[in-house]
C-alpha positions in Angstrom: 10.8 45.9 49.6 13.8 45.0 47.3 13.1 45.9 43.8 14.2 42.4 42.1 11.6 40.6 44.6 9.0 43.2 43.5 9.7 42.5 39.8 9.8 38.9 40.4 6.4 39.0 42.2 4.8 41.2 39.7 6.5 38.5 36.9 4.8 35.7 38.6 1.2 37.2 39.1 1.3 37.9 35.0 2.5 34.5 34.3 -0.4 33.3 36.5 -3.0 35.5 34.8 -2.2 34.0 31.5 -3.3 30.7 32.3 -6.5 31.6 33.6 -7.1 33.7 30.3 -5.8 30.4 28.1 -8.2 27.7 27.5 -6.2 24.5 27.8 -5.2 23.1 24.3 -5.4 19.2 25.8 -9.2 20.4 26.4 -10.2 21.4 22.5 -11.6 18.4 20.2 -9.5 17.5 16.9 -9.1 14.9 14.4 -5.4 13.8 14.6 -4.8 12.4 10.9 -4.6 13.2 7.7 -8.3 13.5 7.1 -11.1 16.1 7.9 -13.9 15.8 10.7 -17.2 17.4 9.9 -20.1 17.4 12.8 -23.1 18.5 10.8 -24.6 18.1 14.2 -24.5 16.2 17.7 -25.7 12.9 16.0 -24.0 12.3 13.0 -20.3 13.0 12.5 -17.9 12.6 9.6 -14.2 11.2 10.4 -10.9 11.2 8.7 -12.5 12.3 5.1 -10.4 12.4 2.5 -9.3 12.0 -1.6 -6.5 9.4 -1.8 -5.0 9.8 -5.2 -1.8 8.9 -7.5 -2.3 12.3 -9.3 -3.5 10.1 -12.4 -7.0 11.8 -11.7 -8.7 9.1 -10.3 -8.6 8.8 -6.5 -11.0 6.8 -3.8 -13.0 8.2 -0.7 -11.9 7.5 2.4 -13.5 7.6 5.5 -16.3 7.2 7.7 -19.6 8.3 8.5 -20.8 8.2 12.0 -25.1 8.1 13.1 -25.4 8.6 16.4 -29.0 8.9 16.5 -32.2 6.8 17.2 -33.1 7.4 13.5 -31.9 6.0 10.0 -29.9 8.7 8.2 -29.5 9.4 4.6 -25.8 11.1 4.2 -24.7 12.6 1.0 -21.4 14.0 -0.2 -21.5 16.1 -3.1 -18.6 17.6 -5.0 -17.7 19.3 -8.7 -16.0 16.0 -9.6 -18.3 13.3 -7.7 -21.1 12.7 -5.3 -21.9 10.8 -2.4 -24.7 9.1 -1.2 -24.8 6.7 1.7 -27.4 5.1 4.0 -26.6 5.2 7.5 -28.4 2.5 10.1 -29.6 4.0 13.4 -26.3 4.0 15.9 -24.3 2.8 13.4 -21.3 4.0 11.2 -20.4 3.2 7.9 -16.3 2.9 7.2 -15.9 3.7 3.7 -12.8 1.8 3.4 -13.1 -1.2 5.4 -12.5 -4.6 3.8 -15.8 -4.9 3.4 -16.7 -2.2 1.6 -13.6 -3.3 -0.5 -15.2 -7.1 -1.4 -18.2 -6.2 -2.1 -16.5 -3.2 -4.9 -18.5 -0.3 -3.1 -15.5 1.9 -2.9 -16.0 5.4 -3.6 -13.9 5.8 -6.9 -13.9 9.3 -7.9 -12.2 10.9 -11.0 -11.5 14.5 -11.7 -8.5 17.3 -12.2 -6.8 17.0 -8.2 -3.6 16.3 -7.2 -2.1 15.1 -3.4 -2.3 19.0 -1.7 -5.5 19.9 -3.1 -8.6 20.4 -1.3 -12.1 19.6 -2.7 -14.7 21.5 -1.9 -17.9 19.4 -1.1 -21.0 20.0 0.5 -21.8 17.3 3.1 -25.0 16.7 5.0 -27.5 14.2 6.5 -30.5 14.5 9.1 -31.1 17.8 7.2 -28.7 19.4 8.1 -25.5 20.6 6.0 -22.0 22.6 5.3 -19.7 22.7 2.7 -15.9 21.6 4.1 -12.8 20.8 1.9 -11.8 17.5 1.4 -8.1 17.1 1.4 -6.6 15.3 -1.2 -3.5 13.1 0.0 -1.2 10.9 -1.9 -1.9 7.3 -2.0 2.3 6.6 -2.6 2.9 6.4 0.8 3.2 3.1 3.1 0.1 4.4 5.1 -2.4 4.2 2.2 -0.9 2.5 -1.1 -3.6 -0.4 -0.2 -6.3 1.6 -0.2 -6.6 1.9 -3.7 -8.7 -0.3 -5.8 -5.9 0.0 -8.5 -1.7 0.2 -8.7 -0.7 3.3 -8.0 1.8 5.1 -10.3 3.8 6.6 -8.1 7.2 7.1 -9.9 
């Protein structure tokens, strides 16, 4: 046999054997944005969380909270600089930066010493179950979230 048809085979059958070894990436769950997702288990699930901040040292919590479950959930959020606590309706989610969190002035303000590119460690839990995750903190003077925050942003 002709040694360059011999490497090429042997070539080919490696190549092959590399993506039977390789789980698919397309096939592995993430959150694509800015914010963290946190499964504390297969019922209730945390999206996009996040600190959106000026660097001023007050910021506002941003996402959502997801109950998947037949039964009401109590879910907490608890940090060095804030805490969390939010009641969650059976198959039901709680956005905590809709609008209408926003009119009714329930938005998680939180103050402490972070700056966009920190991360806050927090322990979050509900249905008894918990982990501690860190909480990015993102700056709030960009197009994508200056109007998330209950006050002007100084972002000079």
């Amino acid at each position: 046999m002709n040694p360059k048809r011999l490497v090429a085979a042997g070539a080919l059958l490696l190549l092959a054997a590399c993506s039977t070894t390789t789980e698919a990436i397309t096939q592995k769950p993430y959150a694509p944005s800015d914010g963290i997702r946190v499964h504390l288990d297969s019922d209730v699930v945390f999206e996009n969380l996040m600190v959106l901040t000026d660097g001023s040292g007050e910021g506002v919590l941003v996402g959502l909270v997801n109950n998947r479950s037949e039964e009401d959930t109590t879910a907490t959020i608890v940090a060095d600089d804030f805490d969390a606590a939010f009641d969650v309706d059976a198959n039901s989610h709680i956005n905590f930066s809709s609008d209408e969190v926003a009119e009714e002035d329930e938005l998680m303000v939180v103050e402490g010493d972070f700056q966009p590119g920190d991360n806050i460690s927090a322990v979050i839990a509900a249905s008894g179950s918990e982990t501690t995750s860190l909480i990015p903190v993102i700056s709030a003077c960009t197009p994508e979230y200056e109007d998330f925050l209950p006050f002007t942003p100084d972002c000079d």
